[in-house]
C-alpha positions as CSV (number, residue, x, y, z in Angstrom):
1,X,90.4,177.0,213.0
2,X,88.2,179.8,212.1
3,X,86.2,180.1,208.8
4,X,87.2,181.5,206.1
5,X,85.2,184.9,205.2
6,X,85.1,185.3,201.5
7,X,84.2,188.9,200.0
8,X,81.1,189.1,197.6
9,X,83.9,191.0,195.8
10,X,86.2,188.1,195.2
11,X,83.5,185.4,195.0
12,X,82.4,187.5,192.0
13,X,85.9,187.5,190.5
14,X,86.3,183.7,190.7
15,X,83.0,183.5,189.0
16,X,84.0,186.0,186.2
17,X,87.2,184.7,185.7
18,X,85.6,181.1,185.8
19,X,83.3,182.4,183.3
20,X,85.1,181.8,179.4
21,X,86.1,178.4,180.8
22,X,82.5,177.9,181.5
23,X,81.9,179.0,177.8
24,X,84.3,177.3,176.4
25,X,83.1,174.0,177.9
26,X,79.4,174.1,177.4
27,X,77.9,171.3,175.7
28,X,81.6,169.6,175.4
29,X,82.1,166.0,176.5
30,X,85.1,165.3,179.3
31,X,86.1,162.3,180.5
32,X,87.3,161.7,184.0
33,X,89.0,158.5,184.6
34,X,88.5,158.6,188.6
35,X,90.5,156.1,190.8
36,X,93.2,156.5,193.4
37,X,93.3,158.2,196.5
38,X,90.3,160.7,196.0
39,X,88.4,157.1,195.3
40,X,89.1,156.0,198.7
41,X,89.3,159.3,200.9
42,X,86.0,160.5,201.5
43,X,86.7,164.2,201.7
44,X,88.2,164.0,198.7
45,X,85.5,161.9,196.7
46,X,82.6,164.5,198.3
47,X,84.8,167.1,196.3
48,X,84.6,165.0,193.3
49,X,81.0,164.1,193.2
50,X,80.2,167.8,194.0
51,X,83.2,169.0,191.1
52,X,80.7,166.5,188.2
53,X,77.6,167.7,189.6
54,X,78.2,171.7,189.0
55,X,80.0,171.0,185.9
56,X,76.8,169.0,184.9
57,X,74.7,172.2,185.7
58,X,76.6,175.1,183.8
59,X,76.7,172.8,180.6
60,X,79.6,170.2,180.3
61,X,78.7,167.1,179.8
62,X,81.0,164.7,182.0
63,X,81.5,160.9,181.5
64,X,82.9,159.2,184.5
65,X,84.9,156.3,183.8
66,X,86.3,154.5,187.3
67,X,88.5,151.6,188.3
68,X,88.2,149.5,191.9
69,X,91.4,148.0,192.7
70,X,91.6,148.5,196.5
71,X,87.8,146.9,196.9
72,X,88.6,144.2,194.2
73,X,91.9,143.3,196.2
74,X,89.3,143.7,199.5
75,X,86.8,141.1,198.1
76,X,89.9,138.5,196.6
77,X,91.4,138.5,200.0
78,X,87.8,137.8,202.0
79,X,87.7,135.0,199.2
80,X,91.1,133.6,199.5
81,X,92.0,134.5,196.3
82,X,95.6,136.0,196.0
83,X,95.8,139.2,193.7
84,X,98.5,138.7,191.5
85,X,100.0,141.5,189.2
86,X,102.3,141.5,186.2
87,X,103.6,144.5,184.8
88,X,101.0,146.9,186.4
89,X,98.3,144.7,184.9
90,X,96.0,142.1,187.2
91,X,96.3,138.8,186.7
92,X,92.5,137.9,186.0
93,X,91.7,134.4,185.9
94,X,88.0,132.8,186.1
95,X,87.4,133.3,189.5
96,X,89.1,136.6,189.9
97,X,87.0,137.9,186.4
98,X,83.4,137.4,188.5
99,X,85.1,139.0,191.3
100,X,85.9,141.7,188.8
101,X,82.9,142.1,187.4
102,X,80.9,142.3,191.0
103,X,82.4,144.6,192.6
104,X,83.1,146.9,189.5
105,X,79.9,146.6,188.1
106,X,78.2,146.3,190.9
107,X,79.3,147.4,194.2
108,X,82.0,150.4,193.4
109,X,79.7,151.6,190.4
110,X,76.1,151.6,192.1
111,X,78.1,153.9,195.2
112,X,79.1,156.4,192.4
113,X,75.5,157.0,191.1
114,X,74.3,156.8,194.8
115,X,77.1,159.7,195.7
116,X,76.0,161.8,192.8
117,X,72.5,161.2,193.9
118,X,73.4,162.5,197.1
119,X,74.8,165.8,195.7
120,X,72.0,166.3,193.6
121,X,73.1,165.2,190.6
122,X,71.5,162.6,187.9
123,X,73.9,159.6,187.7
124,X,73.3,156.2,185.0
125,X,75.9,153.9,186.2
126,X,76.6,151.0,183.3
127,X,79.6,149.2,182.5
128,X,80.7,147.8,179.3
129,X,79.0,144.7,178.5
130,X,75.7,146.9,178.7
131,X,74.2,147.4,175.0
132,X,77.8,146.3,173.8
133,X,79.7,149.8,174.7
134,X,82.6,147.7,174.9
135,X,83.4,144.6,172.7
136,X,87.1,143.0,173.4
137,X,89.0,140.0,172.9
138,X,91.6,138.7,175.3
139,X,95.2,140.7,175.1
140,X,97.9,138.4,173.8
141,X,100.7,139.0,176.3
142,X,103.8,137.5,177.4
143,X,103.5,135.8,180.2
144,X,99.6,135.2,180.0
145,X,97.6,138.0,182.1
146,X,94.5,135.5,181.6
147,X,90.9,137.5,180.9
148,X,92.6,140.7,180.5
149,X,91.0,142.3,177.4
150,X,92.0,144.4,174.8
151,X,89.6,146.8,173.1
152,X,88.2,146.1,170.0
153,X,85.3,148.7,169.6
154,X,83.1,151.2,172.1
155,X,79.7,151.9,170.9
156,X,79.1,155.3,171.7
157,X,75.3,155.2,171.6
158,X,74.6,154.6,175.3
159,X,76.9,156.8,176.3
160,X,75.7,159.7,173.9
161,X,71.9,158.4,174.9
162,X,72.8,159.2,178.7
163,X,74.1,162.0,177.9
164,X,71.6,163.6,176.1
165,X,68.6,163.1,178.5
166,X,71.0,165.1,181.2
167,X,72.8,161.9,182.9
168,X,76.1,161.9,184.1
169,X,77.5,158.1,182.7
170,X,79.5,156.0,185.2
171,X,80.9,153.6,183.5
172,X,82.6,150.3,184.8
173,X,85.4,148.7,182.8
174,X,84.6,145.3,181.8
175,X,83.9,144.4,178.4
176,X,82.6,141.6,176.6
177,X,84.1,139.3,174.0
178,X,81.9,138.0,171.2
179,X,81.8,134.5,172.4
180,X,80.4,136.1,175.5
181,X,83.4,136.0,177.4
182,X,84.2,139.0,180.6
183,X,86.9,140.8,180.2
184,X,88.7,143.5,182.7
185,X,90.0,146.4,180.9
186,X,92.7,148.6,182.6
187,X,90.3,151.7,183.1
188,X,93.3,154.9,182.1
189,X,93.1,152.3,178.9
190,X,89.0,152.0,178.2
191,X,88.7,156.2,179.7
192,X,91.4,156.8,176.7
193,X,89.4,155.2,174.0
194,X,86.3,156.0,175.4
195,X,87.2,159.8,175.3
196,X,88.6,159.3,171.6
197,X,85.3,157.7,170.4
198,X,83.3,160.4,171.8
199,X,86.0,163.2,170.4
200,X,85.9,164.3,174.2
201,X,87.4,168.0,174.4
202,X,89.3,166.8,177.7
203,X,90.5,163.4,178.8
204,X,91.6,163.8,183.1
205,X,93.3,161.1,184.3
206,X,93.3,161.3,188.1
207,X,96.0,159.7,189.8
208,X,98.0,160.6,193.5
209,X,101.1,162.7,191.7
210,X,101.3,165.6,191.0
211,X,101.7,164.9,187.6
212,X,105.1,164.5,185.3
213,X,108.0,165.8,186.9
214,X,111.5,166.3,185.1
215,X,113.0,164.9,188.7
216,X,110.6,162.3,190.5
217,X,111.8,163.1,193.5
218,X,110.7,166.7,193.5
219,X,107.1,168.2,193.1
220,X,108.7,171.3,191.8
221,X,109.9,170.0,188.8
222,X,106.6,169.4,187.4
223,X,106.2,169.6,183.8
224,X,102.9,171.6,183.1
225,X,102.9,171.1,179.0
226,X,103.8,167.9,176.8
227,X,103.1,167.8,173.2
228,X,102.6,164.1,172.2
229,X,106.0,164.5,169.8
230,X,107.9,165.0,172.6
231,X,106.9,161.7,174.4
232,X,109.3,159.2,172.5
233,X,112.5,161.5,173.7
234,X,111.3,162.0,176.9
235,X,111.2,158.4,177.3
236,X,114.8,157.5,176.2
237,X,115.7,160.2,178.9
238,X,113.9,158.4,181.8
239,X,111.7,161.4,182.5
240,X,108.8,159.1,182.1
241,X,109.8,155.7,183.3
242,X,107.9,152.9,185.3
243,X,104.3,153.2,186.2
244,X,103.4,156.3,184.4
245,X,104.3,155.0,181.1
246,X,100.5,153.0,180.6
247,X,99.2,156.2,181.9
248,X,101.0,158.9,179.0
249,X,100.7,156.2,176.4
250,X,96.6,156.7,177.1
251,X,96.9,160.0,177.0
252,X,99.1,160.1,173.6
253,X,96.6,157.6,172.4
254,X,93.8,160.0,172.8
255,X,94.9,162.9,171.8
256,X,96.1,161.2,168.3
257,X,93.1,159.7,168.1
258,X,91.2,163.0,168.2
259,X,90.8,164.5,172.1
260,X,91.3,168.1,172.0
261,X,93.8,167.5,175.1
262,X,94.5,164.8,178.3
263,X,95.4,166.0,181.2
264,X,96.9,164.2,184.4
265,X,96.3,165.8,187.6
266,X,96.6,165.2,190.9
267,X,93.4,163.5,192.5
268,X,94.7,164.3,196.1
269,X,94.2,168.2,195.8
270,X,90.2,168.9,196.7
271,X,88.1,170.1,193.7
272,X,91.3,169.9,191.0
273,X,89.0,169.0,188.6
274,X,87.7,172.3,188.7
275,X,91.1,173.8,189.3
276,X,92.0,171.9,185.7
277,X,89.3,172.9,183.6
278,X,87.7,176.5,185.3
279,X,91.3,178.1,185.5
280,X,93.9,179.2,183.1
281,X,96.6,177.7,185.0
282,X,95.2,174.3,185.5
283,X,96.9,171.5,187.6
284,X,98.9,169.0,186.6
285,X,100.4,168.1,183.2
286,X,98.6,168.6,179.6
287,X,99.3,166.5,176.7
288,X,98.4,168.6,173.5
């Protein structure tokens, strides 16, 4: 298939129209909670990594949270450890918390700041147990999800730090309790309260939908606006039902606790992080 010519004429138009968005975003925080598919494709993470780095350069200052639950499964299975879940949350027991805490930390985390090296970007990876951005103590639950934590506090300061001197922050979910203890934090969760703490203008939650559709069965029902007041109702109606309840609850979450607005968009479309925040149409579904 041949290439695509594009006219000066219409590249200037998309920069013009691209341009109050641009305005309006300079020197904000957003927070991109990056998992899923465009995790795992690597078209589609080449699109995200090049997305962070532009918005870097005209101003907006992005924090990039990210899970790993296809490389965590990876490494349990190599280790013949089986990965157990209950109610969307992973079973984490001792061995499967230093599983956790390897390859998030370490493996998935050091390939996101060597990706946005590669596109010329200036990457900090850290995760939460680094200068105590993350304190938590284990969730109560019933039945017991093990070292699953639950947030107590984020300390913003190496975040903000990062941030200042031009870094984009990657930041790994596990947190640490004050006797020391690991804990793995469901990342749409720690993104959430993350973005709240820093009084992020944007919270997107990449996932593989195409956000929250009135039927689930058809991508042309999607609902493209949710105020958080609407949430309770829409629940009682089954609208939002099964595994995207954790996911709106975050976003409610944030935006009561002070983000501007959470969005959910679909991490299988290439560059919709740009689509979502340099367009007035946007992709996906906003919570305001």
């Amino acid at each position: 298939m041949g290439e695509i010519k594009i006219s000066n004429e219409i590249r200037s138009k998309i920069l013009i129209d691209a341009l109050p968005y641009i305005q309006r975003y300079n020197g904000k925080i957003v927070v991109v909670k990056y998992g899923g598919n465009a995790m795992t494709n690597e078209e589609l993470k080449n699109a995200v990594m090049s997305d962070i780095v532009l918005l870097s350069l005209v101003g907006v200052k992005v924090v990039l949270v990210h899970g790993g639950g296809p490389e965590i499964n990876e490494m349990l299975k190599k280790v013949g450890i089986e990965s157990k879940f209950i109610n969307g949350l992973r079973y984490t027991d001792e061995a499967t918390v230093d599983i956790v805490k390897m390859v998030l930390a370490g493996k998935v985390n050091k390939e996101l700041v060597s990706h946005l090296t590669r596109h010329k970007g200036k990457a900090l990876g850290m995760c939460g147990i680094d200068g105590q951005m993350i304190t938590a103590s284990k969730m109560q639950s019933d039945p017991d999800l093990g070292f699953v934590g639950e947030i107590e506090n984020v300390n913003t300061t190496p975040i903000t730090d990062a941030l200042d001197r031009g870094y984009v922050p990657v930041i790994a979910t596990v947190a640490c309790g004050k006797d020391g203890q690991t804990y793995n934090i469901n990342a749409d969760t720690a993104a959430a309260r993350i973005a709240a703490e820093l009084r992020a203008e944007n919270l997107i939650l990449m996932t593989d939908i195409v956000g929250l559709l009135k039927d689930k069965d058809d991508d042309g029902t999607l609902i493209t606006t949710v105020q958080v007041s609407e949430v309770p109702f829409m629940k009682r109606q089954g609208i939002i039902s099964g595994g995207m309840i954790p996911k709106i609850d975050c976003c409610v979450e944030a935006v009561r606790r002070g983000v501007k607005k959470t969005c959910i968009i679909d991490g299988r479309v290439p560059h919709s992080i740009l689509i979502e925040l340099l367009s007035n149409e946007g992709i996906g579904t906003q919570f305001i």
